[in-house]
TORLO-104620 format. One line per field, with one value per residue (C-alpha): residue in one letter; x, y, z. Coordinates in steps of 0.5 Angstrom, whole numbers, always signed. Layout:
<sites>
type A | ...
east X | ...
north Y | ...
up Z | ...
</sites>
This chain:
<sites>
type X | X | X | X | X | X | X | X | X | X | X | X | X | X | X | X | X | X | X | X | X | X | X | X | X | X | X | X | X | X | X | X | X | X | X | X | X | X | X | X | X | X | X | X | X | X | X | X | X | X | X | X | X | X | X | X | X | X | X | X | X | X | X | X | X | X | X | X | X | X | X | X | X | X | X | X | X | X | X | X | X | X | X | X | X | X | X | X | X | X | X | X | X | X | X | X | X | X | X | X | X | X | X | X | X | X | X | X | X | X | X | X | X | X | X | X | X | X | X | X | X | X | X | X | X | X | X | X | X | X | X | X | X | X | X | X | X | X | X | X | X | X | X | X | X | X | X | X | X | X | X | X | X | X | X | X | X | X | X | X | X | X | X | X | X | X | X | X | X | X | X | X | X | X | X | X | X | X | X | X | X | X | X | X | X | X | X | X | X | X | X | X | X | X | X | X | X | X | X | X | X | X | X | X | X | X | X | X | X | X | X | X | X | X | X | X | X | X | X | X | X | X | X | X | X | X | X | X | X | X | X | X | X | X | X | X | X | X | X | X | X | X | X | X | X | X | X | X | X | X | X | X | X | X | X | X | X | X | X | X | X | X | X | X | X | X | X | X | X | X | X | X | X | X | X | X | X | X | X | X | X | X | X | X | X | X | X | X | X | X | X | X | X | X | X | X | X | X | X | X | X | X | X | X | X | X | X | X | X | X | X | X | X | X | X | X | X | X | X | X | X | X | X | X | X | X | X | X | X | X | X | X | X | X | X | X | X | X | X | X | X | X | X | X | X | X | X | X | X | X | X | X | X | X | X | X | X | X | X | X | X | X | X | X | X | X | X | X | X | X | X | X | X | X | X | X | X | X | X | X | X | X | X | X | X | X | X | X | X | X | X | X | X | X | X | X | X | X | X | X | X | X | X | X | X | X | X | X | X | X | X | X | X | X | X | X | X | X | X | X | X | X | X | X | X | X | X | X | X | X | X | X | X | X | X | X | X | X | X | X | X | X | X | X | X | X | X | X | X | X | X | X | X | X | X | X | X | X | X | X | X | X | X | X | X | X | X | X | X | X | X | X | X | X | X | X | X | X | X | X | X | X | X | X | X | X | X | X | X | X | X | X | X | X | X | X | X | X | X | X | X | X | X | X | X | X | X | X | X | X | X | X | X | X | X | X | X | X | X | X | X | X | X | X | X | X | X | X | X | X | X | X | X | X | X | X | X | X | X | X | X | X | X | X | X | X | X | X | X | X | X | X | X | X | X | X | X | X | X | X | X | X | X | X | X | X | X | X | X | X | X | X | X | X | X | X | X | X | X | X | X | X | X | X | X | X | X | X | X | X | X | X | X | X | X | X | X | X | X | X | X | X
east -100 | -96 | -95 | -93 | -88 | -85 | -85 | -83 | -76 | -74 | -73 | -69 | -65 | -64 | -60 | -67 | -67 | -70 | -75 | -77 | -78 | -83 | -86 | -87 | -90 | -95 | -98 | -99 | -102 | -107 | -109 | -110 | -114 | -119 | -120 | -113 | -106 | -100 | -94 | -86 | -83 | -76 | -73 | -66 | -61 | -64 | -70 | -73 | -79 | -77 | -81 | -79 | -85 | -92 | -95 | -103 | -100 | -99 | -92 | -93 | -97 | -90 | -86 | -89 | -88 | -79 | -76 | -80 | -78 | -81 | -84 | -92 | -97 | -94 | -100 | -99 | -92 | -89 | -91 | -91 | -84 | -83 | -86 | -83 | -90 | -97 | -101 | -108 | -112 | -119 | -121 | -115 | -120 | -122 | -115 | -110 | -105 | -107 | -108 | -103 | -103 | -111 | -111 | -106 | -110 | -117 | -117 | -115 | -121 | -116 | -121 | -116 | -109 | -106 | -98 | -94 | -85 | -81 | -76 | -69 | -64 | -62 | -68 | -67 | -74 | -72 | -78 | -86 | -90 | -99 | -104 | -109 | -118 | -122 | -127 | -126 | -125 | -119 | -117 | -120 | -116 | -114 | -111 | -108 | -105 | -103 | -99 | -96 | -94 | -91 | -89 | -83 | -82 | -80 | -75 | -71 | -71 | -69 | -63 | -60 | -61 | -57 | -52 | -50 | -51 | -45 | -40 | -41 | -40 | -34 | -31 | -31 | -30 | -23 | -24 | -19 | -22 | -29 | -27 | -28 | -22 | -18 | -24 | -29 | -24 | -23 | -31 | -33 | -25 | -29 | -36 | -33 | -35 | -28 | -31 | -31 | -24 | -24 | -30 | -25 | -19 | -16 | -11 | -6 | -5 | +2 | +3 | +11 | +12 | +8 | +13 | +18 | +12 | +11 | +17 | +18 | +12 | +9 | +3 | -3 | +1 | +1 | -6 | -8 | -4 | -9 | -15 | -14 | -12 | -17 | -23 | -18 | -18 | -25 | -27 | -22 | -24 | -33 | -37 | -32 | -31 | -25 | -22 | -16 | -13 | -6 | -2 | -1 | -5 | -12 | -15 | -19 | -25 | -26 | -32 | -35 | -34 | -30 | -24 | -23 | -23 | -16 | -14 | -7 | -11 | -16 | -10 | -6 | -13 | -12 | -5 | -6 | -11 | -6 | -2 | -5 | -1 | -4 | -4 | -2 | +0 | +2 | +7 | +6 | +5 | +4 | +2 | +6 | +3 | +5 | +0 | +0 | -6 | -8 | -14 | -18 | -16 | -18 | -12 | -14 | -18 | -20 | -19 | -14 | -10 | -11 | -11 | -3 | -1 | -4 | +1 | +7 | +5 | +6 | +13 | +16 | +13 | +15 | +23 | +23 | +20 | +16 | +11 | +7 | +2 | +5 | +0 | +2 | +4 | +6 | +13 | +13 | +12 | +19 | +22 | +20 | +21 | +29 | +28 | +25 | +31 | +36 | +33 | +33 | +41 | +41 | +38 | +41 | +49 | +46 | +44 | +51 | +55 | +58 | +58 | +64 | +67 | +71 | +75 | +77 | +83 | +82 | +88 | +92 | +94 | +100 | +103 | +100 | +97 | +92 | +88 | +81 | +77 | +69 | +67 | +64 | +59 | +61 | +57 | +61 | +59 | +58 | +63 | +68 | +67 | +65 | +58 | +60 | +53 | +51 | +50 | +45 | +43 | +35 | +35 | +38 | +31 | +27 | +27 | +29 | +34 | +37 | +37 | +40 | +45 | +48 | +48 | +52 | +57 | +56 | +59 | +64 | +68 | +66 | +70 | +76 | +76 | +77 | +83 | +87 | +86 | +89 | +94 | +96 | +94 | +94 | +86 | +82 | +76 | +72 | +66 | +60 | +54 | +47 | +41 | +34 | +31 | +36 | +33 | +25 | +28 | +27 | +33 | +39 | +41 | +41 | +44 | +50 | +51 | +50 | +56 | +61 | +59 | +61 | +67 | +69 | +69 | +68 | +63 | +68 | +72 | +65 | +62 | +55 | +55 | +49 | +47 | +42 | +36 | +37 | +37 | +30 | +30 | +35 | +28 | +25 | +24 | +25 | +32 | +34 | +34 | +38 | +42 | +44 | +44 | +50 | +53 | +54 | +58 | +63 | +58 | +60 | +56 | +58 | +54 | +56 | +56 | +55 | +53 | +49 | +43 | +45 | +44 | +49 | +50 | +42 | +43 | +50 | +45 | +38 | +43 | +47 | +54 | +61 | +63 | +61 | +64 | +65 | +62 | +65 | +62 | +65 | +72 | +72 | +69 | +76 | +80 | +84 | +79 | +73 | +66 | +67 | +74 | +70 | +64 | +69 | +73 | +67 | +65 | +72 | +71 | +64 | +66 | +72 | +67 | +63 | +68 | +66 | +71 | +71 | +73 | +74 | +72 | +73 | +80 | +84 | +90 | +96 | +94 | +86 | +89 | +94 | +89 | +85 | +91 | +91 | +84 | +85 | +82 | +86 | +83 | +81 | +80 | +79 | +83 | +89 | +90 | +87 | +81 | +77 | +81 | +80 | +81 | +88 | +90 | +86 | +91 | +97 | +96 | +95 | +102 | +109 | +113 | +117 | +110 | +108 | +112 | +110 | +104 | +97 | +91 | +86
north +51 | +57 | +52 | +46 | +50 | +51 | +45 | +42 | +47 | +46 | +39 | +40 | +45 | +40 | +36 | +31 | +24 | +26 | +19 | +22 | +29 | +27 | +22 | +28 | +32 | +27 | +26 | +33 | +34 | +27 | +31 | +38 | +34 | +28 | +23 | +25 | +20 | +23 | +21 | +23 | +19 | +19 | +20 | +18 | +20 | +15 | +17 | +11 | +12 | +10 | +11 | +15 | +17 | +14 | +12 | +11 | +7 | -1 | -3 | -8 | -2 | +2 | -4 | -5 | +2 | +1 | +2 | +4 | +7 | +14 | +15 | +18 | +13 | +11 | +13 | +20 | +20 | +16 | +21 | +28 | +26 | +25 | +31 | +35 | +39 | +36 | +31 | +31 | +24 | +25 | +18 | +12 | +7 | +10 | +14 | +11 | +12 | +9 | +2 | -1 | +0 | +1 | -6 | -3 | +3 | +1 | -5 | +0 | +5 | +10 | +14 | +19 | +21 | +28 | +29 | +35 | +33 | +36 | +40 | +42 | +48 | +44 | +44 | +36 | +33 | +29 | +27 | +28 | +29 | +25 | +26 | +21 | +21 | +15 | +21 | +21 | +28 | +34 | +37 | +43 | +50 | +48 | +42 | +46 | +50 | +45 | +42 | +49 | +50 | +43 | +42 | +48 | +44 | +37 | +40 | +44 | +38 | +33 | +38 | +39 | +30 | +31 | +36 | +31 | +24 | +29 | +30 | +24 | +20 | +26 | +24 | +16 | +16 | +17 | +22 | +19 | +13 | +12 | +7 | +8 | +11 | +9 | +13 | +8 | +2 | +3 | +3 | -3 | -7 | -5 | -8 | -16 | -20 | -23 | -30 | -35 | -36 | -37 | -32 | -27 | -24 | -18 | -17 | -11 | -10 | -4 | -2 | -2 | +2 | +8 | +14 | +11 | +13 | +19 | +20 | +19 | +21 | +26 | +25 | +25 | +19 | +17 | +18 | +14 | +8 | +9 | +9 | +3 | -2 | +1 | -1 | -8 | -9 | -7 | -12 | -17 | -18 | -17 | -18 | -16 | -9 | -6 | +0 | +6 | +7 | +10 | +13 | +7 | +1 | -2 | -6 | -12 | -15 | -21 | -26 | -29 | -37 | -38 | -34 | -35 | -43 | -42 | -34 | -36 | -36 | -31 | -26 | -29 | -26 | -20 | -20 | -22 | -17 | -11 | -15 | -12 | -6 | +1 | +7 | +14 | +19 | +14 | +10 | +3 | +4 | -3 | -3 | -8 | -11 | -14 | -17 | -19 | -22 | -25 | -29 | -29 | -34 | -37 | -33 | -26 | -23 | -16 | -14 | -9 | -15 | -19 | -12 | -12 | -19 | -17 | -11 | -16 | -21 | -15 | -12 | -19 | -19 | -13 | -15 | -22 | -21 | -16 | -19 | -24 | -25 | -28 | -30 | -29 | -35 | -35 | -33 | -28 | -22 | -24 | -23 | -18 | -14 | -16 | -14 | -7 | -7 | -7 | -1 | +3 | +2 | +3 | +9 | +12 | +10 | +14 | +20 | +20 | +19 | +12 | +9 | +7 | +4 | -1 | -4 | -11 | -11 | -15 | -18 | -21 | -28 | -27 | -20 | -21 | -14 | -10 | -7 | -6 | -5 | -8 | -3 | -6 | -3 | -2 | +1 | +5 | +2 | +8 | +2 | +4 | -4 | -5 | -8 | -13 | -12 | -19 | -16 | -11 | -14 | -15 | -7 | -7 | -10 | -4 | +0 | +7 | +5 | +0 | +8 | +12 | +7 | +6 | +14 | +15 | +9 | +13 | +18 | +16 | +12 | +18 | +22 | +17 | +15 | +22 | +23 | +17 | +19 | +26 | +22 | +18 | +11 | +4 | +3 | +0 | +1 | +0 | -4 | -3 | -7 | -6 | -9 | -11 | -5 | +0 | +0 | -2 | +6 | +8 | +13 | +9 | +12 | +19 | +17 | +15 | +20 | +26 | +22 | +22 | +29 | +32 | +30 | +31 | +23 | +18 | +13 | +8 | +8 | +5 | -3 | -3 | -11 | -14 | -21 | -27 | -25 | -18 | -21 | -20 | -13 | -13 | -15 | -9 | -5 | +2 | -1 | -4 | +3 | +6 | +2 | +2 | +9 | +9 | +3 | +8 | +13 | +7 | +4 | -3 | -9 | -15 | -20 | -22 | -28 | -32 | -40 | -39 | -42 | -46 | -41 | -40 | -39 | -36 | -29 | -28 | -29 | -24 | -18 | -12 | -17 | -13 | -18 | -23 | -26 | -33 | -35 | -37 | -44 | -46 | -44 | -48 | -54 | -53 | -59 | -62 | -68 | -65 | -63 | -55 | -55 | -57 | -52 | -46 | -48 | -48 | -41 | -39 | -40 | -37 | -31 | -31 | -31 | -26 | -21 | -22 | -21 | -26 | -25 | -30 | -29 | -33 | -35 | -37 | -41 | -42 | -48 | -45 | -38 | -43 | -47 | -42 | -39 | -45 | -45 | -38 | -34 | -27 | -24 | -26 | -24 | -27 | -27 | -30 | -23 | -19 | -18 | -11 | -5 | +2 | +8 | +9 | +1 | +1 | +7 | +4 | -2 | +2 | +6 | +3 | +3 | +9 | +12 | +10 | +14 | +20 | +21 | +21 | +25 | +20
up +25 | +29 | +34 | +29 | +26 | +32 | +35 | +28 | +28 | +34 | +34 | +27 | +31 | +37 | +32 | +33 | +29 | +22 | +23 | +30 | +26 | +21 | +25 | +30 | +24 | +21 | +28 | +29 | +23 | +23 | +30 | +27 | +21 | +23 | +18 | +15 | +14 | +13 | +10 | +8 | +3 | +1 | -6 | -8 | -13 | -18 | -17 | -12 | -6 | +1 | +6 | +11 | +16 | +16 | +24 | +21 | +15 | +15 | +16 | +9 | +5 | +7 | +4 | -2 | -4 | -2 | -8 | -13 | -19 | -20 | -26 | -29 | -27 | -20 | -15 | -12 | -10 | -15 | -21 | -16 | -15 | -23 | -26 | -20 | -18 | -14 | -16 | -14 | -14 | -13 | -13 | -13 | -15 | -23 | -24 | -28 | -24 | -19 | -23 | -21 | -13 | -12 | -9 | -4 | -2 | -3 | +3 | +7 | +6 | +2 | -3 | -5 | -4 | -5 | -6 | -6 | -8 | -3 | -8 | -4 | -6 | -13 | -15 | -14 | -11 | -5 | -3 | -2 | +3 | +2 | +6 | +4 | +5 | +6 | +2 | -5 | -6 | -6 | -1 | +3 | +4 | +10 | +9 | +3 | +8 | +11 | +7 | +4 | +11 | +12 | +4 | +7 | +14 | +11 | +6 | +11 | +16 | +9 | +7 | +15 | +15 | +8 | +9 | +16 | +12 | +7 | +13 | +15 | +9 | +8 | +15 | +13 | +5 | +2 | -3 | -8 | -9 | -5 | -1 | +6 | +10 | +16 | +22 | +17 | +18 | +25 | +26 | +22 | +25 | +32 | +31 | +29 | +34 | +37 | +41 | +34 | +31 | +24 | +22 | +20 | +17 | +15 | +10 | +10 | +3 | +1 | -6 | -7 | -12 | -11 | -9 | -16 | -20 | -16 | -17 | -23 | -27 | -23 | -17 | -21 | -24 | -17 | -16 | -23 | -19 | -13 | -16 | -20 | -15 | -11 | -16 | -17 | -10 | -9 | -15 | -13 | -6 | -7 | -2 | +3 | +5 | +2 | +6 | +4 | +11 | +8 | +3 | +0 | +5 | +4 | +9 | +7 | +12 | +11 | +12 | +5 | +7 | +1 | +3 | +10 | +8 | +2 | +4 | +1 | -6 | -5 | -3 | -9 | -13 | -11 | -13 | -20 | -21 | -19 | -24 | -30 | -33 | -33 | -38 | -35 | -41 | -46 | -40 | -38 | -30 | -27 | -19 | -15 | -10 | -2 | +3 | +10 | +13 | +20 | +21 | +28 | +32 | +39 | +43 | +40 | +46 | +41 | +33 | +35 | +36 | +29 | +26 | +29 | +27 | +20 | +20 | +23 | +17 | +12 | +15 | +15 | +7 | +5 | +9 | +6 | -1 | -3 | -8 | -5 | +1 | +8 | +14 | +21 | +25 | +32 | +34 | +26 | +32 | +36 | +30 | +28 | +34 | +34 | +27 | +30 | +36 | +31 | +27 | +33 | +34 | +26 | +26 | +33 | +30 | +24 | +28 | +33 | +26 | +28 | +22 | +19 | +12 | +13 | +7 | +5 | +1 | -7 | -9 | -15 | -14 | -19 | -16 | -9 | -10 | -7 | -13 | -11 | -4 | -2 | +3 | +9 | +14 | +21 | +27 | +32 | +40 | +46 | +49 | +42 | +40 | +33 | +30 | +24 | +18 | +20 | +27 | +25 | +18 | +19 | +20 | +13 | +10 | +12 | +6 | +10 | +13 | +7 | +4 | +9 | +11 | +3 | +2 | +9 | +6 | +0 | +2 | +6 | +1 | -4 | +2 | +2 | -6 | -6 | -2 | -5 | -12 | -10 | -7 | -12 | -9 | -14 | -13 | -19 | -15 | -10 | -9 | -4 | -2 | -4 | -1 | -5 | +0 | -4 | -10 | -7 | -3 | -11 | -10 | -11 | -17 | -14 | -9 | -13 | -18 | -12 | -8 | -13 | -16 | -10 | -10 | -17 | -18 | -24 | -23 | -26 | -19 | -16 | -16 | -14 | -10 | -11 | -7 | -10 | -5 | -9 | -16 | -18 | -17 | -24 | -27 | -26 | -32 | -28 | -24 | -30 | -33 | -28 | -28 | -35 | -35 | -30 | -33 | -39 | -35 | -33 | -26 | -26 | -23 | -19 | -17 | -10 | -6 | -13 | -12 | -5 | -8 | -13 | -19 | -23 | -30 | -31 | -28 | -33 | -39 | -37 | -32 | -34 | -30 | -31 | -25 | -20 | -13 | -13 | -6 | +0 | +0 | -6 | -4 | +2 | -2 | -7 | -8 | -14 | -14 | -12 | -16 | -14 | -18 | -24 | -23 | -21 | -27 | -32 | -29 | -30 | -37 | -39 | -37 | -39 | -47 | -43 | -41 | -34 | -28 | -23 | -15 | -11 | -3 | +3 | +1 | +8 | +6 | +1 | -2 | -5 | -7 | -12 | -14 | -16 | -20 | -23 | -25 | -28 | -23 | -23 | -17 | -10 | -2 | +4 | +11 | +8 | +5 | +10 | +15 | +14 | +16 | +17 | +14 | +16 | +16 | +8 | +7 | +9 | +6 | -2 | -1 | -3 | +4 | +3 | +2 | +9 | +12 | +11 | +15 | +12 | +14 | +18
</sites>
């Protein structure tokens, strides 16, 4: 037995495999002890028997025993393991706890069979170890000894195993939500078999709107909202695998049939899903939800290579109209990779301070005075050339750089309202752009009132400009919250670039407008006889009843600027009053001229 317990304890401190530990063990024992079968059953957490070593048992006798339930009559094992102490069989053919399983046992010449559960530190019995007699009698002092010596053994050798199988679930859980983690999602991606297109896709889901809910109601907000799309997602998506490889990103592995044959509308069932509001401290939180997906196709030579289209899919989703689900397609990369490009020249003019405010001048058709400015982008160039925004617009649809860039602008027209309002010039306000990537950034708010808190500034000199694409976002419950908040300290809001799409008076009805900005299509489409006078004309007259202010934009010419006039607009830009100017060309232009003689600071 000395030599046994050695042997046993040494492959247990190698790190041997548990199976081939207790395999050893019951080999050993049937050797010391002639006519004796031994065998190691596991138990789980809900109390079902595994096999774990039986090397003199048949195969079907150890399957019949797989996932029993515990209980007082369940042989030997079954009822050691529920009464937490052993349980001696004399004679497996008269015991009533053998009445259900003595068929099993007696074809096999099975007489007896005595079970000892195997109890670990917390007392939770995790097991049992048997021998089995072909004589129908209780054990010998001996084979008692035997089984008190290996009773010690197996449970050292079941609780190392757990403790290992526990770092390892660690190692591959998240915690949060117990979905497998980034390592778990790189182990499984690196498994699928890539020689079949179609037999999988992955899908890279991103919750938009996490940081505003840490932000604005605490983290453990924000861990309720991942919890719950957890469970949403993992319900939503069964039976394919879920995993959290991010703060805020799952991956979905998928291969049931049925999803890979209409993967837009099993995306769209996960989104609907995530669509339901939850409770967290008596407020609404509503998760929000945009999803990237790629399928394995014939030209994807590894996973890693459907995994990247799966991540390009997400970031042309997330730039395009967060929301919805957007499937990888040939050419998406190119795009993006320009898109990448300019976010690098972005971030670089950003860090070198080439950013510049340019100002474009809104003038009053009947006096031909400049009263209002729109602030627009411009990046300096190492060669000293300048960037127009349309240059470096696709940078502008990253949530990051959309942020960074509107509070250096911020800044730069706070700076410059500043210096004119001290110096008395005739300026109304001054209008500046804001993206549907500002208000995703969750921080548009602070940014305002910090910028123009820094410089003694009230909020009624600024115009936030929203274009159509962003429109969506004046729908959302927290942005319009925001907004109000600083309308009511004087902000105002222009809808920019009114018309584009052919919406026009809807938006008038449902968002907090002060002002719009006729768009440039429908000035250049103005004539007496054509359809656009009639539709400019009927706006000009809605919000006229809707104390909305009107700028026209793009206006190039004499006879529009009348036209318009004629139409009751009061208000317009365009080249033909000016181009974009910089600071000093803006200054120069607000002061009367004997002001600009005397010099400005630049």
């Amino acid at each position: 037995m000395l030599d046994l317990r050695n042997i046993i304890l040494e492959l247990i401190a190698k790190g041997a495999d548990l199976k081939a530990t207790t395999d050893r063990l019951c080999v050993e024992i049937e050797a010391l002890a002639p006519g004796i079968v031994c065998s190691v059953l596991t138990v789980d957490r809900e109390g079902l028997l595994h096999p774990l070593s039986a090397p003199s048992l048949p195969e079907a006798y150890c399957a019949a025993l797989e996932g029993l339930l515990i209980g007082p009559d369940v042989g030997s094992c079954g009822s050691a393991a529920f009464l937490s102490r052993p349980v001696i069989v004399t004679d497996v053919a008269s015991d009533p706890r053998w009445a259900e399983f003595k068929d099993l046992a007696l074809p096999l010449g099975f007489r007896a069979c005595w079970s000892t559960p195997i109890v670990g530190e917390t007392e939770r019995v995790i097991g049992t170890f048997a021998l089995y007699s072909r004589e129908a009698r209780a054990p010998t002092k001996a084979e008692q000894a035997i089984v008190d010596a290996c009773i010690h053994l197996c449970a050292i050798a079941l609780e190392r195993h757990e403790r290992v199988l526990e770092r390892e679930r660690r190692a591959n859980v998240d915690l949060l939500t117990g979905l497998g983690n980034r390592a778990a999602f790189n182990t499984a991606l690196s498994q699928l078999p890539c020689h079949e297109p179609g037999t999988w896709a992955l899908l890279v889901l991103d919750l938009d709107n996490l940081k505003v809910i840490n932000d604005g109601f605490g983290h453990h907000a924000g861990d309720q909202l991942i919890q719950v799309a957890a469970t949403r997602t993992e319900l939503a998506a069964s039976p394919n695998r879920v995993f959290r490889i991010g703060g805020d990103e799952f991956a979905i592995l998928i291969q049931s049939p049925d999803a890979l044959r209409d993967l837009d509308a099993f995306a769209a069932v996960i989104l609907e899903s995530l669509a339901e509001p939850l409770s967290c401290n008596g407020h609404a939180l509503l998760p929000k939800a945009t999803i990237g997906g790629a399928v394995l196709t014939s030209g994807d030579r590894t996973a890693d290579t459907v995994r990247q289209n799966a991540d390009f899919a997400l970031y042309h989703a997330k730039e395009t109209g967060r929301g919805g689900f957007v499937r990888y397609w040939p050419g998406i990369d190119t795009r993006i990779i320009h898109r990448i490009a300019a976010i690098r020249d972005v971030d670089a003019a950003l860090r070198d301070g080439r950013v510049e405010a340019h100002y474009q001048p809104i003038v009053r058709f009947d006096t031909r005075k400049t009263i209002a400015l729109e602030a627009l982008c411009r990046l300096r160039m190492d060669n000293g050339g300048l960037l127009a925004a349309a240059a470096f617009q696709e940078a502008t649809a990253d949530v990051h750089v959309a942020s960074e860039l509107t509070e250096r602008m911020l800044e730069i027209v706070a700076a410059d309202l500043r210096h004119w309002i001290d110096s008395s010039a005739p300026i109304e306000h001054v209008g500046i752009n804001i993206s549907l990537a500002d208000f995703h950034g969750g921080k548009l708010d602070q940014q305002i009132v910090s910028a123009f808190a820094y410089h003694g500034l009230p909020l009624e000199y600024l115009v936030i400009e929203i274009t159509e694409s962003a429109y969506p976002a004046l729908r959302d419950k927290a942005v319009l919250e925001a907004i109000e908040a600083l309308r009511l300290k004087g902000l105002r809001v222009a809808l920019d670039d009114f018309g584009t799409d052919g919406g026009m008076l809807m938006p008038l009805l449902t968002m907090p407008v002060d002002m719009i900005k006729i768009d440039k299509n429908l000035v250049d489409r103005l004539a007496p006889e054509r359809a656009s006078a009639a539709v400019i004309g009927g706006l000009l007259h809605a919000t006229q009843r809707l104390d909305i202010t009107v700028v026209a934009k793009g206006v190039e010419n004499e006879t529009q600027a009348t036209q318009l006039r004629s139409l009751g607009c009061t208000l317009g830009q365009g080249y033909f009053f000016s181009k974009a100017l910089d600071r000093g060309a803006a200054t120069s232009l607000l002061w009367p001229r004997e002001i600009n003689k005397v010099a400005i600071p630049i």
